[in-house]
C-alpha positions as CSV (number, residue, x, y, z in Angstrom):
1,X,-47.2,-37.5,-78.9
2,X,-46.3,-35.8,-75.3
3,X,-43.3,-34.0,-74.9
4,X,-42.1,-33.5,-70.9
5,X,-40.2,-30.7,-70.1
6,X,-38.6,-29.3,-66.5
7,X,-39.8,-25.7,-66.3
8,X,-40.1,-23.5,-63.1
9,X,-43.4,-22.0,-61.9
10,X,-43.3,-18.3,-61.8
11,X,-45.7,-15.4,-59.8
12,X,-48.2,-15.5,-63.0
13,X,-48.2,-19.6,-63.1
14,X,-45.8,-21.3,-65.6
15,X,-44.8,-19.9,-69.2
16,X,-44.0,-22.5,-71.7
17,X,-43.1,-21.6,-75.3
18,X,-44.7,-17.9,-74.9
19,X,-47.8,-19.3,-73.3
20,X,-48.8,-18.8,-69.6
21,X,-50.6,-21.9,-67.8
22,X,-51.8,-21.1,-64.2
23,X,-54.2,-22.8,-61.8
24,X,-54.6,-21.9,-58.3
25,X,-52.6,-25.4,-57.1
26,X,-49.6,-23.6,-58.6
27,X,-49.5,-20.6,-56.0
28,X,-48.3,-22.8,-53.4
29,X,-45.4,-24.0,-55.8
30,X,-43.9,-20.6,-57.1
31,X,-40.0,-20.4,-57.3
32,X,-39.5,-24.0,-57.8
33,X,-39.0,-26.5,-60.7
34,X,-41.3,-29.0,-61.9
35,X,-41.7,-30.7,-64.6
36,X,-44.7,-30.3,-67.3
37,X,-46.2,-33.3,-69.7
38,X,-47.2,-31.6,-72.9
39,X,-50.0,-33.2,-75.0
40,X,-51.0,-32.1,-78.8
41,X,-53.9,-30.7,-77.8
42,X,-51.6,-27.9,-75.6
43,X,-52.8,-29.4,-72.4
44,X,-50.3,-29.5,-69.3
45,X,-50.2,-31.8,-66.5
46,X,-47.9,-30.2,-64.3
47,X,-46.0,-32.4,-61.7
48,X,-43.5,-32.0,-58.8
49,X,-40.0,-33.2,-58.8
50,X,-41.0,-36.2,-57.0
51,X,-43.4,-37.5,-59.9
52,X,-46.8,-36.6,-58.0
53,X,-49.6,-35.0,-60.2
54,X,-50.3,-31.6,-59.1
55,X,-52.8,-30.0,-61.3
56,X,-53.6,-30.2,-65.2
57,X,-54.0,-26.5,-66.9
58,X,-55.1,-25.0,-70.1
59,X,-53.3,-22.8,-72.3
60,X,-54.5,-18.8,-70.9
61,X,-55.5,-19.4,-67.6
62,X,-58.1,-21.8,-68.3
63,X,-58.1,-25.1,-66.0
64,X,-60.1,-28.4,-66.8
65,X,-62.0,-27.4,-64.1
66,X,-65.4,-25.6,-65.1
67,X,-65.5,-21.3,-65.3
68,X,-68.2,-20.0,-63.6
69,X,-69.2,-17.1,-65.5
């Protein structure tokens, strides 16, 4: 089931039920609304007002996007 929700990105990404979710397409984006599509597996995909996609996060900081360690 997925759950949206209107939330606001802050300076450290967006916190959502004690939980921070950032990516870097977020920095661009801080002080303003958007709204967030929740899945069960705790994954965002994070959109602007407007209804365009603009990034999908991971719970901590961790994007779908590969860490190079």
């Amino acid at each position: 089931m997925n759950s949206l929700f209107q939330t606001k990105v802050h300076r450290n990404g967006i916190k959502f039920q004690g939980i921070y979710y950032r990516h870097p397409a977020l920095n661009c984006y801080q002080d303003t609304d958007v709204i967030i599509l929740l899945n069960k597996k705790r994954k965002l995909k994070i959109f602007n007002l407007s209804g365009q996609l603009i990034c999908k996060a991971l719970p901590d900081g961790f994007t779908e996007e590969k860490k190079v360690t």
